[in-house]
C-alpha positions as CSV (number, residue, x, y, z in Angstrom):
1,X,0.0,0.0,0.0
2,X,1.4,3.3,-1.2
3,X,1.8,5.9,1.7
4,X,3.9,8.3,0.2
5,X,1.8,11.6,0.8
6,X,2.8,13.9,-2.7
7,X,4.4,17.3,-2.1
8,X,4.2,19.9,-5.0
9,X,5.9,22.8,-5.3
10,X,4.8,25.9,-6.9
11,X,6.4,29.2,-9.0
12,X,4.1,32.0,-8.8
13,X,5.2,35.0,-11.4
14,X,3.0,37.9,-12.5
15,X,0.0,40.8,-11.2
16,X,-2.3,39.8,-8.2
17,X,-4.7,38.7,-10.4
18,X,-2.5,35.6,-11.3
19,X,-1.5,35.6,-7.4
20,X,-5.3,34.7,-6.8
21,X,-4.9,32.0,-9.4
22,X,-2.1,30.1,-7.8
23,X,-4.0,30.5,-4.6
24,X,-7.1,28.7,-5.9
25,X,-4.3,25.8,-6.9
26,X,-2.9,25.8,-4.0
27,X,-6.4,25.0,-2.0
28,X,-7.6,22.7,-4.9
29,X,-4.4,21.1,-4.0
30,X,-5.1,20.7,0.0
31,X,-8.0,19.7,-0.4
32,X,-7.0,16.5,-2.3
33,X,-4.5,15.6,0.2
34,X,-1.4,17.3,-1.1
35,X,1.4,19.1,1.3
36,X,2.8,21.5,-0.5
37,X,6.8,21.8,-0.7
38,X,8.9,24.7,0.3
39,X,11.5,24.0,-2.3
40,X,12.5,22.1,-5.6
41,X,13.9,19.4,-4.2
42,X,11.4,18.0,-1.7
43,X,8.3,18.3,-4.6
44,X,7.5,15.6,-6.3
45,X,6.5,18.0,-9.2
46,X,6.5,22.2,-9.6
47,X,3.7,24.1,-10.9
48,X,4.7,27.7,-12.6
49,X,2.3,30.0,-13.0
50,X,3.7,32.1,-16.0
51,X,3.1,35.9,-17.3
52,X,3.2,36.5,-20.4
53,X,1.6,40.2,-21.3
54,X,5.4,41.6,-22.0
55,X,8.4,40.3,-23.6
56,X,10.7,40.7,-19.8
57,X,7.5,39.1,-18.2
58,X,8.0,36.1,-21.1
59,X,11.4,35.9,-20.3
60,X,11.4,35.5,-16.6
61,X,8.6,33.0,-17.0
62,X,11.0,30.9,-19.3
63,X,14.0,31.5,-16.8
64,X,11.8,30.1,-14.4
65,X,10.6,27.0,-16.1
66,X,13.7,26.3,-16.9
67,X,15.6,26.3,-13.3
68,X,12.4,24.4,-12.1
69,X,13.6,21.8,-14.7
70,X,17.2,22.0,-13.5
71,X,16.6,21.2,-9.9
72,X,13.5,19.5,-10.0
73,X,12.5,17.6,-13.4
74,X,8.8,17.0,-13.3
75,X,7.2,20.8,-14.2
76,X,3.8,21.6,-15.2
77,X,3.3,24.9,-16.9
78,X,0.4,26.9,-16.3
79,X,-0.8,31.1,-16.9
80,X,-0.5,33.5,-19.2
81,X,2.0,32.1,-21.1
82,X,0.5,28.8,-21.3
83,X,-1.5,29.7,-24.4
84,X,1.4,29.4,-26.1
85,X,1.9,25.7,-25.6
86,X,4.2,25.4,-28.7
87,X,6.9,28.1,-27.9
88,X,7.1,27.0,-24.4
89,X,8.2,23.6,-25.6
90,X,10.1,24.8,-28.4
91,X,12.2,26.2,-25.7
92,X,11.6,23.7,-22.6
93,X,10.3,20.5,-24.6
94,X,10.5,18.7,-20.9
95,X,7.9,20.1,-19.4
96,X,5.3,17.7,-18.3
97,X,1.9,19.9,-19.2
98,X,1.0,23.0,-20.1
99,X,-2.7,25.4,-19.7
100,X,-3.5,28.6,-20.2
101,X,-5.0,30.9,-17.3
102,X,-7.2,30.2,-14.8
103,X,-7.6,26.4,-15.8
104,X,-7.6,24.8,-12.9
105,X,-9.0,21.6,-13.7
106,X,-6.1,20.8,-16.9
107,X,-3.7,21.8,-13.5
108,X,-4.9,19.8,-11.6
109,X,-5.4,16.5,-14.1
110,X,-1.8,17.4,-14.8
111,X,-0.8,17.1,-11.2
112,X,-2.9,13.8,-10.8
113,X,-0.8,12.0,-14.0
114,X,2.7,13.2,-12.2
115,X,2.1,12.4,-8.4
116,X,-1.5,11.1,-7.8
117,X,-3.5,11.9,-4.8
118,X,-3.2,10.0,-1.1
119,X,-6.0,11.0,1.1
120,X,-8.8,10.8,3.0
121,X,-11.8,13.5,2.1
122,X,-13.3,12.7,5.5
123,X,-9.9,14.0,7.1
124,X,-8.2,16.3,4.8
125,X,-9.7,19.5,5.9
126,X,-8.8,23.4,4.6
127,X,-9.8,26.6,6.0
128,X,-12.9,28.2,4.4
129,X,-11.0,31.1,2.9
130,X,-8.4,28.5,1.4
131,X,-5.0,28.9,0.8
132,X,-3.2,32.4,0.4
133,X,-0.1,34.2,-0.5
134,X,0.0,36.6,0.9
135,X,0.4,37.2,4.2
136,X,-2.3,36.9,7.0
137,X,-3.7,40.6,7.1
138,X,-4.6,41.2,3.7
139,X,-5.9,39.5,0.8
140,X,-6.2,39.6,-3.0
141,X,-9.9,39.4,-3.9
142,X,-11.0,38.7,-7.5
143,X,-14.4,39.6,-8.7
144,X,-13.9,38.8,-12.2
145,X,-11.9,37.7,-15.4
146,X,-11.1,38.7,-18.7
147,X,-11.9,42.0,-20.4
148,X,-14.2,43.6,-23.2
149,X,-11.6,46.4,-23.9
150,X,-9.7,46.2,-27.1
151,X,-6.9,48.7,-25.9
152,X,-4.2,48.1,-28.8
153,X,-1.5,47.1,-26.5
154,X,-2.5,44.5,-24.6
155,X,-4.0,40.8,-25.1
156,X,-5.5,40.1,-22.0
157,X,-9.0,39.1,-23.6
158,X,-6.7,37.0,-26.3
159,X,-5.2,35.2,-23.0
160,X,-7.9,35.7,-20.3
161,X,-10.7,35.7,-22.5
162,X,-13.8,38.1,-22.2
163,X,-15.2,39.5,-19.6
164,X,-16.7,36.9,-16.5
165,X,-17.6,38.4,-13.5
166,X,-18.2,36.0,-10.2
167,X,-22.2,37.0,-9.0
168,X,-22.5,39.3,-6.2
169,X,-23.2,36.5,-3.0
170,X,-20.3,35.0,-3.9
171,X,-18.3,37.5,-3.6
172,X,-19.2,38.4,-0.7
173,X,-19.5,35.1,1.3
174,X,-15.3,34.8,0.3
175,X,-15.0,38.5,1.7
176,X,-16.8,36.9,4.7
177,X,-14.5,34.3,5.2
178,X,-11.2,36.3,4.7
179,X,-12.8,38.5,7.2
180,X,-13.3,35.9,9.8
181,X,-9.7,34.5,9.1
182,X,-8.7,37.6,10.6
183,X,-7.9,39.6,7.1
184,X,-7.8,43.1,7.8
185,X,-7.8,44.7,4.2
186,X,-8.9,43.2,0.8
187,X,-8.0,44.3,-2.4
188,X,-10.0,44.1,-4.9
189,X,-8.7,42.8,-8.3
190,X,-9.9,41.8,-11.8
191,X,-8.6,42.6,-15.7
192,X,-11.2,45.4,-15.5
193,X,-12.9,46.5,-12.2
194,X,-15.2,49.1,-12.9
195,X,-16.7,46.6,-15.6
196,X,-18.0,44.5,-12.7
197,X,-21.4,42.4,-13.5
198,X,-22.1,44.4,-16.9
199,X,-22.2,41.1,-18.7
200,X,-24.4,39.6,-16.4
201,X,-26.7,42.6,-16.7
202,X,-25.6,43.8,-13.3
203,X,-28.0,40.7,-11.9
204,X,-29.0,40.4,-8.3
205,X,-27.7,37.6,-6.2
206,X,-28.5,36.2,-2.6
207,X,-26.6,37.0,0.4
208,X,-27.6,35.9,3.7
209,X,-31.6,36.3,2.6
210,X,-30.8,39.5,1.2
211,X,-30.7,40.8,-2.9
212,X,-27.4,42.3,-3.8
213,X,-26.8,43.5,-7.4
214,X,-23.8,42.2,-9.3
215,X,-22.2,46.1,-9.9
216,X,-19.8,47.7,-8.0
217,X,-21.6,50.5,-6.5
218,X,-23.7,48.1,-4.6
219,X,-20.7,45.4,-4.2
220,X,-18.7,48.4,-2.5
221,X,-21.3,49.3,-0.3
222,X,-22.1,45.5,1.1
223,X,-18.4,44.7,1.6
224,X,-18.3,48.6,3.8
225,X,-20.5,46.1,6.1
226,X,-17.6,43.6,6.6
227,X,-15.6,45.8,8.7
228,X,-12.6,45.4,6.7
229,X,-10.2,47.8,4.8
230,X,-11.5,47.1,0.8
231,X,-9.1,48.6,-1.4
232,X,-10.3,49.1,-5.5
233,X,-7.7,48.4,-8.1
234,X,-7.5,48.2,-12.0
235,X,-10.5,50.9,-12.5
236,X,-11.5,51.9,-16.2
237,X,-12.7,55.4,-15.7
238,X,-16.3,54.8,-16.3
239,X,-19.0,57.6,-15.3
240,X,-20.3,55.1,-12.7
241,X,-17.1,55.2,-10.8
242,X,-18.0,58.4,-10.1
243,X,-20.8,56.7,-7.9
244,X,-18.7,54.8,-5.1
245,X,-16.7,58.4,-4.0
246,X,-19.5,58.8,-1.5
247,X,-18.9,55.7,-0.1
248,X,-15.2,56.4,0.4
249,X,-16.3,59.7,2.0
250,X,-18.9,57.8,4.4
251,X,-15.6,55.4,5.3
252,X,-17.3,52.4,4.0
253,X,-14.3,51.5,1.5
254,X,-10.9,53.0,1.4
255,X,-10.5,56.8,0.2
256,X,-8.0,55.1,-2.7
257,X,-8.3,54.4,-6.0
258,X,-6.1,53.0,-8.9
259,X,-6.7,54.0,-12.4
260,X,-4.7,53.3,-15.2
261,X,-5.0,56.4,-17.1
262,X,-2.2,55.3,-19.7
263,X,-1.7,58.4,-21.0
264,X,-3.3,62.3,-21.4
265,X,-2.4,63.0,-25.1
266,X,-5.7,62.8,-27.1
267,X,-4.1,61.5,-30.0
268,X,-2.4,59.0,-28.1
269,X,-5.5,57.7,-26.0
270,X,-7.3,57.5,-29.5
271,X,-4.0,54.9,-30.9
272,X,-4.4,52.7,-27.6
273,X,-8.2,52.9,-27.8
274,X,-8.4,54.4,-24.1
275,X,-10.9,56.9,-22.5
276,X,-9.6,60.2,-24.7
277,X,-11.4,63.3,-22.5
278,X,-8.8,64.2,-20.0
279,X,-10.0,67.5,-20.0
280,X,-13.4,66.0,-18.7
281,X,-11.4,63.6,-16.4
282,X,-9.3,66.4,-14.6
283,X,-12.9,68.2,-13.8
284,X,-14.1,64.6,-12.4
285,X,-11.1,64.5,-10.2
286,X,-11.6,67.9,-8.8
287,X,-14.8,67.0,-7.9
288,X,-13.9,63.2,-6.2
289,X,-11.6,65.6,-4.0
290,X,-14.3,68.1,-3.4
291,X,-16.6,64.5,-2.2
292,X,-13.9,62.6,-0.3
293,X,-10.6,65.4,0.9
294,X,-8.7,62.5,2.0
295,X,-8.9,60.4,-1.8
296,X,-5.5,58.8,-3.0
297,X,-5.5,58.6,-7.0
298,X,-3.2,56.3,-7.8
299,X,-2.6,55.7,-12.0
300,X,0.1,54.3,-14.2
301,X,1.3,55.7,-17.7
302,X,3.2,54.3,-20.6
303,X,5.5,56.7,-22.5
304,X,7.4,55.8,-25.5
305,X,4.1,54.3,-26.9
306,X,4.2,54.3,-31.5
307,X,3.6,57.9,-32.6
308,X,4.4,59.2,-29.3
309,X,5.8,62.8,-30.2
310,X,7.9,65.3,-28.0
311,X,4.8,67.3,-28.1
312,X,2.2,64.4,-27.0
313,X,4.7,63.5,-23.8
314,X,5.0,67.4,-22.7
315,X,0.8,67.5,-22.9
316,X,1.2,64.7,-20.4
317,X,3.5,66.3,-17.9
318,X,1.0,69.2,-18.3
319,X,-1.7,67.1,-17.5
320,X,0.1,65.6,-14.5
321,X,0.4,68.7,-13.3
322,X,-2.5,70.0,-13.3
323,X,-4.2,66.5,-11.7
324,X,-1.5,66.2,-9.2
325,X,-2.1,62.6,-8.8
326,X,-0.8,61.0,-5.6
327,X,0.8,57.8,-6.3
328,X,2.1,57.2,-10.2
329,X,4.1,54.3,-12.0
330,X,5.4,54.5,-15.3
331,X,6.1,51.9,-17.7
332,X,8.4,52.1,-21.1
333,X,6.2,50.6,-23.9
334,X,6.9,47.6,-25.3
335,X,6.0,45.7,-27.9
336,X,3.8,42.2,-27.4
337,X,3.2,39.4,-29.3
338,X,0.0,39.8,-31.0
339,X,-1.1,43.4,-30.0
340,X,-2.5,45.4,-32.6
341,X,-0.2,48.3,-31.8
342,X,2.4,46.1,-33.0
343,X,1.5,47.7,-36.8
344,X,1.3,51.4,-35.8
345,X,3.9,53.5,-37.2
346,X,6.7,55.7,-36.0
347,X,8.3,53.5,-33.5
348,X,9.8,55.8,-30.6
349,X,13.5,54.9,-30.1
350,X,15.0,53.6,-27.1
351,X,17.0,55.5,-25.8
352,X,14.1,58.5,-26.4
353,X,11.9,56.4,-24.0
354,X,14.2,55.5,-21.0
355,X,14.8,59.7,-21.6
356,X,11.3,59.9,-21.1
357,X,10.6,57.5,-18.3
358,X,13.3,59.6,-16.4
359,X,11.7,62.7,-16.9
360,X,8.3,61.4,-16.1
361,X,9.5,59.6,-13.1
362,X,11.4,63.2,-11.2
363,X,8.4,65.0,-12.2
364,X,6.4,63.1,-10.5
365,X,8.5,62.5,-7.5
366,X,8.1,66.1,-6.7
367,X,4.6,66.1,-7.0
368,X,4.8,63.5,-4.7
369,X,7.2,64.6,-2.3
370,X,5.1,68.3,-2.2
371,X,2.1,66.5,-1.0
372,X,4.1,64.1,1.4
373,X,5.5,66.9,3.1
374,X,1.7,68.5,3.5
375,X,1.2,65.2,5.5
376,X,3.7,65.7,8.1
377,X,2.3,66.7,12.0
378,X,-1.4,64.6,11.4
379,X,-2.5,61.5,12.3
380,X,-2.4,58.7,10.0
381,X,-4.5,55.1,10.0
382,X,-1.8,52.8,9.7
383,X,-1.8,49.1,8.8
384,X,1.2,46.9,10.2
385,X,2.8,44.9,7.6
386,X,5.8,43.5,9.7
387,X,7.9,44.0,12.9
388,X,11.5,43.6,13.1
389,X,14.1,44.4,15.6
390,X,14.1,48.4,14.1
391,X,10.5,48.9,15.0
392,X,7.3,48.3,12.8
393,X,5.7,49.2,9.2
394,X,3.4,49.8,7.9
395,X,1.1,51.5,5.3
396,X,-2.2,54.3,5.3
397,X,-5.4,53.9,3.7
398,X,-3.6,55.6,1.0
399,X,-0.8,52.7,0.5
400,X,-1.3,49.7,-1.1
401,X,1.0,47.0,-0.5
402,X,4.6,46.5,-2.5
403,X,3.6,49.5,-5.1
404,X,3.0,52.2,-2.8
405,X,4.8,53.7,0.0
406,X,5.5,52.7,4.0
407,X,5.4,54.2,7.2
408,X,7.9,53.2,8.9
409,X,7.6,53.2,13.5
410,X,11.3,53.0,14.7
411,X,11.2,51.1,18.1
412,X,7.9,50.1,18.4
413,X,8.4,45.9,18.6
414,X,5.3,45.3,20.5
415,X,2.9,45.4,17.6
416,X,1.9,42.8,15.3
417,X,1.2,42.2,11.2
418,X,-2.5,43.1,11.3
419,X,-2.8,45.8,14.0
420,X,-4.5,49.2,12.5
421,X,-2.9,52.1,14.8
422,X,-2.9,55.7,14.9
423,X,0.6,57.5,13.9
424,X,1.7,61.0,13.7
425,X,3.7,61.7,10.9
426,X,7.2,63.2,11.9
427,X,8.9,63.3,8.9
428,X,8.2,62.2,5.0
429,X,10.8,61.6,1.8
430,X,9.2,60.9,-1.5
431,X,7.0,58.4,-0.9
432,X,7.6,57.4,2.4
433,X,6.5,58.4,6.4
434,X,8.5,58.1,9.4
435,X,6.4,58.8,12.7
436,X,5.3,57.8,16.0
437,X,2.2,56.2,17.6
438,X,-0.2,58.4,19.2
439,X,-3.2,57.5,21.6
440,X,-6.3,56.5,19.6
């Protein structure tokens, strides 16, 4: 009788979204009686979950395929990259399977041929909220997949498919459990947030006995009842995002919100096939700051995109100036497999974009470090994140985690990951806070 109990190991590469993926594997895995290995050599097979949307994306995916066929041998690919089966084994012809996103069930059959299951369902037991990530405070909470948009430079709906969004109830019950887990802040992730329940005709779903409509408005102000931080990312400016700023005002979800604006040139927006009134979209913002004062605006831009002129990248540092957003990234455009910005015109040379990026990047860090300065001598929300032998950190309402900035409480080694304090900001660089606790 075969005892062995199967450990498999797992690569996990890419956004959140795919974070949330490799989560759902990892609790599909539990569940069936699996332990899951800490390293190459103890697995008796690897999972990677790839990215593929950019060509340095591709390439660390295949770097990591590859040293999880050096140290361990038996490697099942699966993500983004997975839907293209045939250049991953042109490259890495060992690898055992391979799936696109999100399909757990090829993952899982794949897993089955290379180490089959040992358990007993009557025993093998998970937590409600399944397996995570990240760690115990906060939590990555999809509400949907795929996308409608047909921006030219990205293939998500090639790769991720359409537009799916997960009804209402359902939603809600995982917040639930997270919440009961003892998650203090979820974030709420999909290709395409603001998009939420459109293709199910924003239909109403059951929680608890009560009607809840599948839309984000009405998602946003059911999860302010969990008594959680709920933090909105990847939000296509739709006129019905205007809608939720209330409820950031009333405290219900977090005063934060990430928008990928992408660019401000008209021209420009018009090539990608993006939102192209920024004019409109700088009156909006004034007014989300009139309805909610303590509102972050987070947004990231690509410069460098085909046509891009001198003229089209000053309009945007005009436009960033005038919308003094709060937190920005940047990204150089490059060119993917399959996009259809792959046949515009006028390439912009290399070294003009990393010129670019720079320039974007200081302008914005000023910005930035302006209204960082504004924050020092009030009181701050803070989430910890960690506690070493310096003192704690931790982020505001206004930080999310790994892309935003920290707040950092020199000697304080009493507090734990999870605890929500008050702290006076003392000092502030950039993006960053330095302070103390005060009494709540």
């Amino acid at each position: 009788m075969n005892t062995h109990i199967p450990k498999i190991g797992i690569v996990s590469l890419g956004c959140p979204k795919a974070l949330v993926d490799s989560e759902r594997i990892l609790t599909r895995l539990r569940a069936e009686g699996y332990e899951i290995s800490p390293s190459y050599e103890g697995a008796d097979a690897v999972i990677v979950n790839t990215c593929g949307f950019i060509d340095s994306a591709k390439q660390e995916s295949f770097d990591a395929i590859g040293e999880a066929l050096t140290e361990n041998g038996k490697v099942i690919v699966t993500g983004c990259l997975g839907v293209d089966e045939d250049g991953i084994r042109e490259v890495h012809p060992g690898v055992l399977a391979v799936s696109g996103p999100h399909q757990y069930e090829s993952v899982m059959e794949a897993v089955h041929q290379a180490s089959p299951p040992l358990h007993n369902p009557h025993m093998d037991l998970i937590p409600a909220e399944g397996i995570k990530l990240t760690p115990r405070h906060y939590a990555y909470l999809k509400i949907s997949e795929g996308c409608n948009q047909t921006c030219t430079f990205c293939i998500i709906p090639s790769m991720r498919g359409k537009l799916r969004s997960r009804p209402a109830g359902e939603v809600l019950k995982e917040a639930e459990n997270l919440a009961l887990s003892g998650v203090k802040e979820i974030l709420l992730v999909s290709q395409d947030t603001g998009a939420y329940g459109s293709d199910l005709r924003y239909e109403e779903s059951d929680f608890y006995g009560k009607s809840v409509r599948t839309k984000m408005y009405d998602l946003c102000n059911a999860l302010g009842d969990q008594k959680v931080w709920t933090r909105l990312h990847y939000v296509y400016p739709y006129p019905h995002v205007d809608d939720v700023i209330p409820l950031m005002a009333e405290g219900k979800i977090l005063p934060y919100l990430d928008i990928p604006f992408q660019h401000a040139s008209p021209r420009i927006l018009k090539l990608m096939k993006r939102p192209g009134n920024q004019i409109e979209l700088l009156e909006r913002i004034k007014k989300w700051r009139e309805i909610c004062p303590e509102i972050t605006i987070r947004s990231t831009f690509v410069v460098g995109f085909p046509g891009e002129t001198e003229e089209d990248f000053e309009y945007l540092l005009d436009w960033l100036e005038k919308a003094q957003l709060d937190r920005v990234g940047c990204f150089k455009y490059e060119a993917v497999e399959g996009a259809a910005a792959n046949d515009l015109p006028d390439p912009v040379d290399e070294d003009v974009k990393e010129q670019r990026w720079n320039r974007l990047m200081e302008f914005q860090r000023q910005i930035s470090d302006e209204k960082m300065q504004a924050k020092i001598g009030k009181v701050f929300d803070v989430i910890i994140d960690e506690v070493d032998e310096e003192g704690a950190v931790g982020r505001t309402k206004g930080d999310a985690p790994e892309i935003d900035g920290e707040v950092y409480i020199n000697g304080e080694l009493d507090l734990k990951p999870g605890d929500i304090v008050k702290v006076k900001a003392e000092h502030a660089e950039d993006y960053d806070i330095w302070g103390s606790l005060v009494d709540a």
